[in-house]
Residue, then its C-alpha position, 0 to 999 in steps of 0.5 A: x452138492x445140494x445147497x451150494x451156492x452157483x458160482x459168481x461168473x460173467x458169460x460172455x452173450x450176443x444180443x440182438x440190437x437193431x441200433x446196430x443195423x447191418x446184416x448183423x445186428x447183435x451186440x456183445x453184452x456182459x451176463x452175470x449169472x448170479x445177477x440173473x439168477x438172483x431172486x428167481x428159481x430155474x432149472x439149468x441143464x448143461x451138456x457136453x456141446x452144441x450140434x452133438x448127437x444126444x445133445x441135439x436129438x434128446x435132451x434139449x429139445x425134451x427141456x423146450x417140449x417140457x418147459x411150460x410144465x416147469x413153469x407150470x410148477x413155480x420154474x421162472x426160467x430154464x437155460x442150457x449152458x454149454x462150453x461153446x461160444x455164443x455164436x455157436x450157441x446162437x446157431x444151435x438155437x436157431x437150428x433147432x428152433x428154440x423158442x423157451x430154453x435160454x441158450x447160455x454159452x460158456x465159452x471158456x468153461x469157467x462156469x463149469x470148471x467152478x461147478x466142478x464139471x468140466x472134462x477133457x474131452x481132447x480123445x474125440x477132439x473136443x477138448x475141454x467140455x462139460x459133463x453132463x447135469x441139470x440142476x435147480x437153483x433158488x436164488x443162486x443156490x443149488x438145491x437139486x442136484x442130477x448128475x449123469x454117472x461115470x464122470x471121467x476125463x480118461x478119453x472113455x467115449x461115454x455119454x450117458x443121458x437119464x439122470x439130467x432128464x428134464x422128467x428127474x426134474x421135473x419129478x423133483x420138482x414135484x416132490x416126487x423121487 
């Protein structure tokens, strides 16, 4: 998958507007991740969902931990995207008090569908979620691919973590295998 160009998909966001006033001063707003991305170099991961064991207790909070060694190395940006919605994805931050890594929600998994990584997880009543992988991407190209093995959609209550650490990553980007 390397040197695939990320897909040209709108995610629906929330963001804090004090014009809006009230107990809840978020607005919806349009992000295309295309235009986002574009002319920059980050590292997205993606996970299976919000306030799930591995994705919570690991793999995110290691991206924040680690997130001023990708800047340190050229990364502009890192985001997490994750078939949920944003006010889901908005909780999940603040409950693991997020502050660097950029919560992306893809709520209805177009994203992920067009990365070809969306699976059915209805077995354990998730339905449709995202396999778990990390990538870089140079202005919308994908050119680091880590991809968690096993991808399946067989109700196989798997969820391996290694492969889309933010350490495989991180040793790419140091040209390092």
């Amino acid at each position: 998958m390397i040197d695939k160009q990320i897909p040209d998909v709108t995610l629906k966001t929330r963001v804090r507007d004090e014009s809006v006033g009230g107990d809840n001063p978020f607005r919806w707003q349009d992000l295309n991740v295309r235009e986002a991305f574009a002319g920059k170099r980050v590292v997205v991961f993606s996970l299976p969902g919000a306030f799930t064991p591995t994705c919570s207790n690991e793999q995110c909070p290691a991206f924040e931990r680690m997130y001023q060694d990708f800047r340190d190395l050229g990364v502009d940006e890192v985001y997490c995207i994750s078939v949920n919605d944003a006010f889901v994805m908005y909780q999940w931050g603040k409950h693991l008090g997020l502050e660097q890594v950029k919560l992306l929600p893809d709520g209805s998994g177009h994203f992920t569908r067009r990365m070809g990584m969306l699976i059915d997880k209805d077995h354990l009543g998730f339905g449709y979620r995202s396999w778990r992988y990390a990538m870089i991407v140079d202005d919308n190209r994908v050119t680091a691919w880590f991809e968690e093995p096993g991808i399946n959609d067989e109700g196989a209550d798997e969820d391996p973590y290694g492969e889309s650490s933010p350490e495989r990553v991180l040793a790419a980007l140091k040209g390092v295998s």
